[in-house]
C-alpha positions in Angstrom: 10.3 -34.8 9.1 9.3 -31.3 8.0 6.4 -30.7 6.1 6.0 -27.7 3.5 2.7 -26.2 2.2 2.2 -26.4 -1.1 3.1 -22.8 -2.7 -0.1 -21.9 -3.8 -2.3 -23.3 -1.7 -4.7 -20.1 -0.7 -3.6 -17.5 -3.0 -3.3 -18.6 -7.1 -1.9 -16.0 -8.9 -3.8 -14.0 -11.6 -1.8 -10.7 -12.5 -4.2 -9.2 -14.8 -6.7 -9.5 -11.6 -4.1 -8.3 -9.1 -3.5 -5.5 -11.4 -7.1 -4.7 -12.3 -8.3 -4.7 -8.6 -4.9 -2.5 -8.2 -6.7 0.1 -10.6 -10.0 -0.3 -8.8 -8.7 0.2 -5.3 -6.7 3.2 -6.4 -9.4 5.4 -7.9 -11.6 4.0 -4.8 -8.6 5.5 -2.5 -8.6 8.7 -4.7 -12.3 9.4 -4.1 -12.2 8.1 -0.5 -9.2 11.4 -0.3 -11.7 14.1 -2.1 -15.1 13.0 -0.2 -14.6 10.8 3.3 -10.5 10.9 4.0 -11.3 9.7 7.4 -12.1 6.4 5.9 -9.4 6.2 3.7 -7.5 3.6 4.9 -10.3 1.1 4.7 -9.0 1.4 1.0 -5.3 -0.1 1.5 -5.5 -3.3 2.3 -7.1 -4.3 -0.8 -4.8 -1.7 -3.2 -1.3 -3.3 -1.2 -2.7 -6.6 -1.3 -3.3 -6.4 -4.8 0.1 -4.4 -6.0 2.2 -7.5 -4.5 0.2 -10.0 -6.0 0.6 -7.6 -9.3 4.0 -7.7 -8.9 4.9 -10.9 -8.1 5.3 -10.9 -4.4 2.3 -13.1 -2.8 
């Protein structure tokens, strides 16, 4: 017998948030590029994270 997860167990999906920490992460990218671009990708994982869960694909 095969047990399933339920879908939404760790991630319930708010696309105004996704979309607003979207926003957030990208001007924090674009300033991370102008002042400290060695740290830049510290940046991504919330900004990709977010756009999937913005569009749908978490």
């Amino acid at each position: 017998m095969v047990k399933y997860m339920k879908k939404n167990e760790e991630y319930t999906e708010n696309r105004s948030r996704d979309w607003l920490i979207f926003i957030v992460s990208s001007v924090a990218m674009i300033a991370f590029l102008i002042w400290m671009p060695e740290w830049v990708w510290v940046v991504w994982p919330f900004q990709f994270t977010a756009l999937a869960g913005a569009l749908g694909r978490l």
